[in-house]
N, C-alpha and C positions, 0 to 999 in steps of 0.2 A: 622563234621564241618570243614569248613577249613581254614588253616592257615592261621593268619594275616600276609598281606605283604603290602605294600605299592607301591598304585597303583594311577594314575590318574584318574577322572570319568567324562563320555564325556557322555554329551545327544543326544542321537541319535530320528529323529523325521523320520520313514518313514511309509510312510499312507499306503504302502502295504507289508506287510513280511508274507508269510508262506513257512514254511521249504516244505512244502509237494506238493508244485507248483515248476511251474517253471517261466520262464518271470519274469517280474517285482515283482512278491512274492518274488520269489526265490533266485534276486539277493538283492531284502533287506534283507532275512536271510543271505546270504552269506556272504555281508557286514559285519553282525553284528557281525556273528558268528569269524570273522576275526580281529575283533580288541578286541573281547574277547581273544585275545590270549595277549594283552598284559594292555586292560585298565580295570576298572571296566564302563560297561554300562546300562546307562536307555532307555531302548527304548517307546519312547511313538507312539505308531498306532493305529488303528483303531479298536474299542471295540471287532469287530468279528473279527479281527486276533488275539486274542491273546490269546483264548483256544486253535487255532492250534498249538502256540506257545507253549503253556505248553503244549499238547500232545507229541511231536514231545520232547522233552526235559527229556518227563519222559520214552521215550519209546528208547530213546539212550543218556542216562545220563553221563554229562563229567565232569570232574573237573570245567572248566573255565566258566560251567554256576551255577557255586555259586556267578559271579560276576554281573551276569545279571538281574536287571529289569525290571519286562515287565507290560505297562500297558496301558491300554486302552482310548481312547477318542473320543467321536462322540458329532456332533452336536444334538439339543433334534427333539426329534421323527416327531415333524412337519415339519421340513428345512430337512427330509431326503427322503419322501414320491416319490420326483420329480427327484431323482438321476437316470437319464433314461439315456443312451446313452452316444457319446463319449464327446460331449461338453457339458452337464449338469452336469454330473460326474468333468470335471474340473473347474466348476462354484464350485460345492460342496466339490472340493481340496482347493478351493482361498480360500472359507470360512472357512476352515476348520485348513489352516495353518493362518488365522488371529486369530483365537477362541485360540488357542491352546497356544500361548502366555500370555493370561494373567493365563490361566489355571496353564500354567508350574510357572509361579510367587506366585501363590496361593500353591502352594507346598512347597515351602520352601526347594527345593534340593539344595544339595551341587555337585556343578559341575565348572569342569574347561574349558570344551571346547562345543560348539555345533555344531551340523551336520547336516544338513539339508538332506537327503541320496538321497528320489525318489518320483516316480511321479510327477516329474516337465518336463517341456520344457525351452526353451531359452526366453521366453516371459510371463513365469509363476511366478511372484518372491514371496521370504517368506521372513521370517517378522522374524528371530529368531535373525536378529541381534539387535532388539528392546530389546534383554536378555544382552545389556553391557559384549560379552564373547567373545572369538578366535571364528570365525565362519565359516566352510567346507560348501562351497555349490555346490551338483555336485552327478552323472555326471546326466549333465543339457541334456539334449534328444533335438534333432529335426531331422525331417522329411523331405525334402525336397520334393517339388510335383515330380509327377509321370511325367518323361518327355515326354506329350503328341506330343507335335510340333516337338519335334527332329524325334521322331520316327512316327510321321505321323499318329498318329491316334485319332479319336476321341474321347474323354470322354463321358459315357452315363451322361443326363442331371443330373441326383441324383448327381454323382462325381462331376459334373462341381459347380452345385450348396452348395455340402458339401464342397470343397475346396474354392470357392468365398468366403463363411463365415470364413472358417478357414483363412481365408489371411486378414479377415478386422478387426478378432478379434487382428490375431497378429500382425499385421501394428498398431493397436492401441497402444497395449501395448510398443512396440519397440521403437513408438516416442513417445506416451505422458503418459506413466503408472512412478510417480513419485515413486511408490514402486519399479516400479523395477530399476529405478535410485540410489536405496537406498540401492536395496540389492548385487548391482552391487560394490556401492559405501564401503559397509563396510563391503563385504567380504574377507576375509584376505586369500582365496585359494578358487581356483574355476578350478572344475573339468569338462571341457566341454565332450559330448561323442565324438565328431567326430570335425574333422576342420570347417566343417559349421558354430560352434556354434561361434567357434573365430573368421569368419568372421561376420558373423550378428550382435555378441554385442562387444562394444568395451572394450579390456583388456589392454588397453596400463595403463603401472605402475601396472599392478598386476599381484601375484602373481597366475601360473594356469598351468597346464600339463593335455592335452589331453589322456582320461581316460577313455573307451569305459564302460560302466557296463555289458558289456558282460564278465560271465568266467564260467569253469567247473572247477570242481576237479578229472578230469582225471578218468581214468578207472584202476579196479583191476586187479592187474596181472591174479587173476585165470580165469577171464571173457574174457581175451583176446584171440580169435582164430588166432593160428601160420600161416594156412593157407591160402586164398580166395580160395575159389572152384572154379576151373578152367571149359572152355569150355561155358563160361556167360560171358557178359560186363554186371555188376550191375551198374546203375545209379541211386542215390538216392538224393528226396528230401524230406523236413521236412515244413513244416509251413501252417498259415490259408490260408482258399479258400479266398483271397479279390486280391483285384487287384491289392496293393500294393506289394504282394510278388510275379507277374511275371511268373506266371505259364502258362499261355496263350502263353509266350514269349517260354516256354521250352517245350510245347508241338510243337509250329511250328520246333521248332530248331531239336527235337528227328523228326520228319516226314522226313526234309531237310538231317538230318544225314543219315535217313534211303536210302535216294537215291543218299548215295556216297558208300556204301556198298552190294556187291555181296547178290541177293537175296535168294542164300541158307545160308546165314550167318543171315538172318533176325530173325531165331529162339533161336539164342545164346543172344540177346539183350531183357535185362529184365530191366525196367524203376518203381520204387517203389515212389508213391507220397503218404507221409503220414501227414491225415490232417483231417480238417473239415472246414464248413464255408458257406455262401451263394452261391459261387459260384462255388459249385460244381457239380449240375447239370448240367449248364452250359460247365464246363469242362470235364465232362465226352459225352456231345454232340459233343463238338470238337473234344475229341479222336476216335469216333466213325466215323465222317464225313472221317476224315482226314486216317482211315483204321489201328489206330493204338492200337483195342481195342486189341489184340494177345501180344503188346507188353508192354503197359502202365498200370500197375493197380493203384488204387488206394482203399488205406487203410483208415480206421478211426484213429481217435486220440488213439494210443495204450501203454498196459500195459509201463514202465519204460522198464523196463528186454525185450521186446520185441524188442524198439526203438533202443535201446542197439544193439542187431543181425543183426538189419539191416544195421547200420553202418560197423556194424565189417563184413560183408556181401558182402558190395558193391564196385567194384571199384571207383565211381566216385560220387562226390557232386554236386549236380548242384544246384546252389542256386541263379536264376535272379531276385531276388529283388531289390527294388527302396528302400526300408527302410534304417533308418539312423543309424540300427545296425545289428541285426540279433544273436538271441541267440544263435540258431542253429549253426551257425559257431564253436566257440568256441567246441562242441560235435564233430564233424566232423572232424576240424585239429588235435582233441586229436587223432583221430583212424585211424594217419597218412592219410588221403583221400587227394587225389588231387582234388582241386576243381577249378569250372567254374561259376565266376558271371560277374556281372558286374563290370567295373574301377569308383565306385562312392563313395564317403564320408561315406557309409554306409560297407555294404561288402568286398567290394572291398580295404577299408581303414583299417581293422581287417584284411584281408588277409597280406597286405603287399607287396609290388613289389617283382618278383621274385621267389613266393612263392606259384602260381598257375597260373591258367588263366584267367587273364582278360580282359575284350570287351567292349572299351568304346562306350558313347552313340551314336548312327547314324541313321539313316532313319533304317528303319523296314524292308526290304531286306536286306542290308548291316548286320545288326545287326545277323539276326535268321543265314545269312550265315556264318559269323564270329563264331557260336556259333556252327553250325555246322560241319563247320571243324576244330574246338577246341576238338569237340567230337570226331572225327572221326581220329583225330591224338593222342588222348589219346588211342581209342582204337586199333589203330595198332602197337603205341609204348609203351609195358607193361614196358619199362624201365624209360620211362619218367614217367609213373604214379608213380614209384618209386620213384626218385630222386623231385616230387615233394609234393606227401606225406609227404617225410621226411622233405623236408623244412617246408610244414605247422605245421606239427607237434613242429619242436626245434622253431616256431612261438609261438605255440604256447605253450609251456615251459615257456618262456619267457616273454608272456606279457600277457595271456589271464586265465592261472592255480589259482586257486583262491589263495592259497599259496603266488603264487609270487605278485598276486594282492592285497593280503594284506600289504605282508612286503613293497609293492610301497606305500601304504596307511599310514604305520609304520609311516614311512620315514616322511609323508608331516605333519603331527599329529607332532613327534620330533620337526619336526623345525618351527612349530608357533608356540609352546608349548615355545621353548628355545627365538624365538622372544620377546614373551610376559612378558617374565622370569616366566613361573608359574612352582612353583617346587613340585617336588614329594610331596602327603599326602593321609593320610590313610583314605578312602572312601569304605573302604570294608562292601560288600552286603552278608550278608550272608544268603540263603534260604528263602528271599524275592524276589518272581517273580509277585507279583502282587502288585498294592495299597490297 
């Protein structure tokens, strides 16, 4: 049993946490796991997160999850039937963070602060400041469209028409969603992921530091290999087949690389795309047209421990996504990799000026060429791959290590905590994980 000490107890509400994923599971365990380093937390999620949550707890048992409660909430069985795809799914978050207020009122917890964690957007608002408490709301996600006009090409009808919706849903909310006026309004810190989010909603007189939800906790010394196996350019990428992650863009750019490079050199160029998704038939047509099945494979979604080797494996990231984070980064700067994306509010804003290469938006010649002789100056200069590594990497020490991403959390908890004046009291949980 453990010691009584006194501790603060924050309600933590995030609709997706498991330890044993990644993406947005992973970064609400991490969350969580992170501020159990210094509060006592409730975490309330989703009824089927939270036997992964007691797995994953009983199978690497720590001290600070004597502080933790984990408990479940869904809406009943008929309002869940229709949870289909990406916009019903957050029809059935909106509903989900309104339920769950009065829920948490029927509890009768003793708590001093609340945290709104994830699965939101900038156009998605909750409802916890309806609990009269200090309220964290963040890091609030957007996407920015896929820049079809800059770069000249055209969206097939399904994208043009999924985006249309997603623009009329979020135009809605932006201007006339009085909740999310609300929760704009009596959020006392707000955690955007990317600069986007600061320009879209207005934060003037609040309190908010740009907060990526992207982090790792680095790799074990023992897993680390001293070497790269020489006589190979590894180029590696990580993420789903969709369009959003720009694969189509790295498959022209490796083709265009390949024809600034001496063609007995063409056998040393190894290209790893690891993934899954619809558009990978697709993508495996292109590498085949374009003559680059010799040099491009692609993998399935693989073990941890695998993913792991092929980073520590590769010289180069190539990561051309249009998304408005990117997990994968975070993995990639830890294993010092020089990386090549885009200069966008997403990628490119996790990278950091300075810190790799990156290729702002332009017409679609301009671009894949840019992209290819990024490549092809990486691969003649083994020193810049060096010296740029290493910058992503002390990047990523710095802002992106969950560690550090906690104690930046510590910090914003301290000081609406010392705002509000609520002072230390004993809310200790002890060997209750469930309700």
């Amino acid at each position: 049993m453990a010691e009584p000490i006194n501790r603060i107890t924050i309600l933590v509400t995030a609709y997706a946490v498991n330890p044993f994923k990644g993406s947005e599971n992973g970064m609400g365990w991490n969350f969580t796991r992170q501020l159990l380093r210094w509060y006592n937390v409730i975490l309330l999620t989703r009824e089927n997160n939270v036997p992964h949550v007691l797995d994953y707890i009983e199978l690497n048992p720590q001290p600070e999850y004597d502080h933790l409660k984990v408990v479940g909430f869904d809406l009943p069985p008929e309002q869940r039937f229709w949870k289909k795809g990406e916009m019903l799914s957050l029809v059935y978050y909106y509903l989900w963070q309104r339920k769950i207020v009065p829920f948490i009122k029927r509890q009768k917890w003793s708590f001093s602060l609340v945290y709104n964690l994830n699965f939101h957007n900038d156009w998605t608002p909750s409802f916890l400041w309806k609990l009269g408490k200090p309220f964290i709301w963040g890091p609030i996600g957007h996407h920015p469209p896929i820049p079809y006009k800059t770069l000249g090409i055209p969206p097939s009808w399904k994208n043009r028409l999924a985006e249309w919706i997603k623009s009329c849903v979020k135009t809605y909310f932006w201007k006339y969603s009085n909740t999310l006026a609300q929760t704009l309004k009596h959020a006392d810190y707000i955690l955007p992921m990317n600069s986007d989010v600061a320009k879209q909603l207005s934060f003037e007189g609040k309190n908010y530091r740009i907060f990526p939800s992207v982090g790792f906790g680095g790799y074990k010394e023992e897993t680390q290999l001293p070497v790269r196996p020489k006589n190979t350019f590894r180029i590696l990428s990580v993420g789903r087949f969709v369009e959003l992650k720009g694969f189509e863009v790295l498959i022209h750019s490796i083709s265009a690389f390949k024809k600034l490079i001496p063609a007995t050199e063409h056998t040393t160029i190894e290209v790893s795309l690891i993934g899954k998704g619809p558009l990978r038939d697709k993508l495996e047509k292109l590498i085949k047209e374009l003559g680059l099945s010799h040099m491009i494979r692609i993998h399935d979604w693989l073990p941890y421990e695998e993913v792991i080797r092929h980073y520590q494996h590769a010289d180069v990231f190539f990561f051309p996504s249009f998304e408005g984070a990117g997990m994968v980064m975070a993995e990639a700067m830890a294993a010092k990799l020089p990386i090549l994306c885009w200069n966008n509010s997403g990628p490119g804003e996790l990278l950091g000026k300075a810190n790799g290469i990156r290729i702002p938006y332009d017409t679609w010649n301009t671009s894949i060429t840019r992209f290819a002789q990024a490549l092809f100056d990486l691969y003649s200069r083994p020193s810049l791959r060096t010296s740029l590594g290493i910058r992503a990497k002390n990047r990523f020490d710095q802002h992106l290590e969950w560690n550090k991403k906690g104690e930046i959390l510590h910090e914003i908890v301290e000081d609406i905590l010392a705002d509000h004046k609520v002072s230390t009291c004993n809310h200790i949980l002890i060997s209750e994980k469930t309700n």
